[in-house]
C-alpha positions in Angstrom: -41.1 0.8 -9.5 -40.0 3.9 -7.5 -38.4 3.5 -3.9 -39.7 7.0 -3.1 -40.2 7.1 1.0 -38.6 3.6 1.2 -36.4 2.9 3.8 -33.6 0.1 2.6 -31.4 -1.6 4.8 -28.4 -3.0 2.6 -26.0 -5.3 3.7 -22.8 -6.3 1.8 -19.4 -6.5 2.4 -18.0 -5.7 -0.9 -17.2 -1.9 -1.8 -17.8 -2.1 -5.2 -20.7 -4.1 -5.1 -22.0 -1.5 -2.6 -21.4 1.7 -4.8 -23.3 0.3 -7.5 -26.3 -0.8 -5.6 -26.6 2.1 -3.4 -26.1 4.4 -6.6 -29.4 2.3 -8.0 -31.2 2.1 -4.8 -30.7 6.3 -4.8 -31.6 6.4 -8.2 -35.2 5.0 -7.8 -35.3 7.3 -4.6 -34.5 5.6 -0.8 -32.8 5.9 1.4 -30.1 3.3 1.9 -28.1 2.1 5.3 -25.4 0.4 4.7 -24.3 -2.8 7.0 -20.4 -4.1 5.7 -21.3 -7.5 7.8 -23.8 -9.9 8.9 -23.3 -8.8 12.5 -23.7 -5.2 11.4 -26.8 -5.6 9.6 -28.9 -8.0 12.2 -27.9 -5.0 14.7 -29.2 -2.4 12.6 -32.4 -4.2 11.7 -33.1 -5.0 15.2 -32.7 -1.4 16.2 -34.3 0.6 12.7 -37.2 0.8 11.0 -37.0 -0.2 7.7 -39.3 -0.9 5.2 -36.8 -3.5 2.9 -33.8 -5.5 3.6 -31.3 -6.4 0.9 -28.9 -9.4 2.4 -26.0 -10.4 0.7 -25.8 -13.9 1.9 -22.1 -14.7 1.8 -21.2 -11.9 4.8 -18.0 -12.1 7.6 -19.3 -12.4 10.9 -23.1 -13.8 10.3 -24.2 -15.4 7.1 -27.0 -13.6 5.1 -28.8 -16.8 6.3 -28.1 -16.4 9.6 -29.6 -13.0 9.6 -32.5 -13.6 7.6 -33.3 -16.7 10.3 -32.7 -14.0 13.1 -35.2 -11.9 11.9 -37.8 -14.1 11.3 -37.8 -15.2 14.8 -38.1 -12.2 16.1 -41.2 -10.3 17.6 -43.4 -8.8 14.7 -43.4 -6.0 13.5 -39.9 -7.0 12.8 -40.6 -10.9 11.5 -42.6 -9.1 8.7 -40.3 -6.9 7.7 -39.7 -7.7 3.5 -36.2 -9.2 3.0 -34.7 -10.2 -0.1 -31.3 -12.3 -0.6 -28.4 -10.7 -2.9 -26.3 -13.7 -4.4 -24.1 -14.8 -7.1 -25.7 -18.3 -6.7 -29.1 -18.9 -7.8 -29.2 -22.7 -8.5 -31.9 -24.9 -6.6 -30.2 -25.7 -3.6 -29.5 -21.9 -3.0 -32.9 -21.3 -3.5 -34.4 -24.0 -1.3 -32.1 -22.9 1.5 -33.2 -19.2 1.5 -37.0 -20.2 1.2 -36.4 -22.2 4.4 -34.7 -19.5 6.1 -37.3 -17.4 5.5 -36.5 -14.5 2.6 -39.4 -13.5 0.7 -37.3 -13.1 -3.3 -33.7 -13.7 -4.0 -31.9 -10.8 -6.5 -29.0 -12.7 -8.5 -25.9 -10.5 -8.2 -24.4 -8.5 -9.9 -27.2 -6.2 -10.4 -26.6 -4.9 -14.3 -29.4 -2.2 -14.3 -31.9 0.1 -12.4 -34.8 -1.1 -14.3 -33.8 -4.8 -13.6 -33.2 -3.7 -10.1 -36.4 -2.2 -9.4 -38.6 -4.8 -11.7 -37.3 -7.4 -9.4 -38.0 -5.4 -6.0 -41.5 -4.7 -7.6 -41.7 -8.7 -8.7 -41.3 -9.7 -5.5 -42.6 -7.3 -3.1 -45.8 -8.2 -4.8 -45.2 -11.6 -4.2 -45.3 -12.4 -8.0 -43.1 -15.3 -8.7 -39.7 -13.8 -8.6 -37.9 -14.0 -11.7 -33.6 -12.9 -11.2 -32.1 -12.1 -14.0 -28.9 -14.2 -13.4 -27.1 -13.8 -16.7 -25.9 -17.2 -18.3 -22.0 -17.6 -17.4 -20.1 -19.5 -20.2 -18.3 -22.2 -20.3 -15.7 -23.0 -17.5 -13.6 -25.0 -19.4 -13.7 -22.3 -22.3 -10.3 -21.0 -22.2 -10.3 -17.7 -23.8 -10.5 -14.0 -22.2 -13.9 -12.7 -23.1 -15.5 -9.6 -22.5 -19.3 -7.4 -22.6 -18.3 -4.2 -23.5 -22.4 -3.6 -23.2 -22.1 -4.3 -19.6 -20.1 -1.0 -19.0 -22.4 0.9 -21.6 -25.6 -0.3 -19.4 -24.0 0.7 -16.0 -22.9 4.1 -17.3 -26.7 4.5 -18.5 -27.4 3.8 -15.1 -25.2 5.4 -12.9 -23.5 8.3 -15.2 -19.9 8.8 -16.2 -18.7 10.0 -13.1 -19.8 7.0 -10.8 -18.7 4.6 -13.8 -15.2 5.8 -13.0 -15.8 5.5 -9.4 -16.8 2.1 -9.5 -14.0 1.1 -12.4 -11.3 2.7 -9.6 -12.8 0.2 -7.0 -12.5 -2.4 -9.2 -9.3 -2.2 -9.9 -8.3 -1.7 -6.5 -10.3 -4.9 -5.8 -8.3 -6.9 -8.9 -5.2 -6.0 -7.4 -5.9 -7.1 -3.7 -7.6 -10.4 -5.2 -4.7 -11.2 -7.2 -2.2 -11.0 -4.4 -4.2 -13.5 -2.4 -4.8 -15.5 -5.1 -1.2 -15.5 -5.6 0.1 -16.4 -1.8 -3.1 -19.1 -1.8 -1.6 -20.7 -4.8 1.9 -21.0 -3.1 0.5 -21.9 0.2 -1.8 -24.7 -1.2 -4.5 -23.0 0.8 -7.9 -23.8 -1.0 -10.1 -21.7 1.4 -8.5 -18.2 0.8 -9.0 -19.7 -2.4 -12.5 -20.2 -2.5 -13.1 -16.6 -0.7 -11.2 -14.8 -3.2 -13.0 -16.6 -6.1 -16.3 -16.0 -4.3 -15.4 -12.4 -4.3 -13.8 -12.1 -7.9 -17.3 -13.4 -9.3 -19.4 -10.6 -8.7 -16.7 -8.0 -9.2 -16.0 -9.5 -13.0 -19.6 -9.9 -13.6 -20.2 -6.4 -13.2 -17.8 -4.8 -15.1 -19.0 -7.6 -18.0 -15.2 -9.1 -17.4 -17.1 -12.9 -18.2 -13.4 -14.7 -19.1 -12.7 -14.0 -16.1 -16.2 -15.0 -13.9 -15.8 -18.0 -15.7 -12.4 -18.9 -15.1 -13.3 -18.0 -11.4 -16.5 -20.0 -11.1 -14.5 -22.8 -12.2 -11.3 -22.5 -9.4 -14.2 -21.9 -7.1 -15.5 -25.2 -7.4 -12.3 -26.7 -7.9 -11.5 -25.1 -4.2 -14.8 -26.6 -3.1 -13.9 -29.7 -4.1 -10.7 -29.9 -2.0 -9.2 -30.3 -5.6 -6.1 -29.0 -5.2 -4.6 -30.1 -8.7 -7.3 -28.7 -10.5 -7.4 -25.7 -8.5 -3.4 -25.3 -9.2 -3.6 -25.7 -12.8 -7.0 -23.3 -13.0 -5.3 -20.7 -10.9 -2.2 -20.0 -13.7 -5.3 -18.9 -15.8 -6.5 -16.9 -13.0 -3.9 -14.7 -12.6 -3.8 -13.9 -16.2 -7.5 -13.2 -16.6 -7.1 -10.9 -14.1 -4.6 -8.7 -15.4 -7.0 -8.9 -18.5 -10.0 -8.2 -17.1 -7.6 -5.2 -15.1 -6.5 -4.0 -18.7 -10.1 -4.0 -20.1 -11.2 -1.7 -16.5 -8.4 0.9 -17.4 -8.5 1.2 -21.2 -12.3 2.4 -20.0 -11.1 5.2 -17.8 -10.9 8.7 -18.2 -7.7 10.1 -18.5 
């Protein structure tokens, strides 16, 4: 499906997570506004016409839930206005929240192609049942680093060599930040930074095909969740290491 003409209002907080999709959103030809919080993007719907919102759900300020319900109470045009969730969590629950809120498809995150990309947009803008391709995350308790070198291949397909190494520099900018928190959380038996800098480490490693380390953090995530501090202690030792992995595996795939 081509976005020629289209008009795309994308909100997400994550830099690397924004590169990528406004790099695919480009691709298939419209024209992206970016919002870096849920405050940001209900202001610039409210104010913009746009033909397509894409709502990360897990935003600072105002939920991706929060926003969606804003719009949908609003006066039309803008209660009509096609709006599809971005999130790394897809399971029932997720789903059954964002159908009451009001979001017409959810996209799993992270997005691995253009052709998935736009085959979902097109899947659900035609309101055909929507079908995310959420890749299947191993197992948590698996405790060995693991990697999809085809993961890279795919995005530098997509997005060419030279936004490839963009995005790789952003992610390791992003590993490094994330592991410092991670680090003082740890020490401070703080389980919420915790669960924020999981939440943000999943799509981050899922894009770059770094699935050790996904797993490792879906599974400190729900330990922090859990207000399961012993779990989440011995999980985060194994964190930290799949990190500077997963940081390894980035920079061995950058050009010199």
């Amino acid at each position: 499906m081509s976005l020629d003409g289209y008009t795309v209002l994308l909100a997400e907080d994550n830099p690397t997570n924004q590169l990528v999709a406004v790099q695919m959103l480009e691709s298939l030809g419209a024209r992206v506004t970016l919002a870096a919080d849920g405050q940001e993007a209900l202001r610039l719907l409210s104010g913009g016409a746009f033909d397509l919102g894409l709502i990360d759900i897990q935003m600072p300020k105002l939920s991706g839930l929060d926003v969606i319900e804003a719009v949908r109470a609003s006066p039309a045009p803008l209660a009509r206005m096609p709006l599809i969730a971005l999130t790394a969590y897809v399971m029932l629950d997720h789903r059954e929240a964002l159908d009451r809120a009001g979001a017409d498809g959810v996209i799993a995150k992270p997005i691995l192609s253009i052709e998935g990309l736009s085959e979902e947009i097109r899947s659900i803008l035609s309101r055909s049942e929507p079908s995310p391709s959420s890749r299947a995350r191993p197992d948590p308790a698996d405790g060995g680093t693991a990697f999809d070198p085809a993961i890279l291949e795919n995005l530098r397909t997509s997005i060419g060599t030279d936004g490839l190494d963009s995005l790789l520099r952003n992610v390791l900018e992003d590993f490094a930040f994330l592991r410092a928190q991670a680090l003082t959380a740890l020490e401070g038996q703080d389980l919420e930074t915790l669960r924020r800098v999981t939440h943000s480490l999943i799509p981050v490693a899922s894009v770059v095909g770094a699935v050790g380390l996904e797993s490792c953090s879906c599974c400190l995530n729900s330990a922090a969740q859990g207000e399961d501090y012993v779990e989440a202690s011995r999980i985060g030792a194994r964190l930290v290491s799949e990190i500077d992995a997963a940081a390894a595996f980035v920079g061995a795939r950058l050009r010199q």
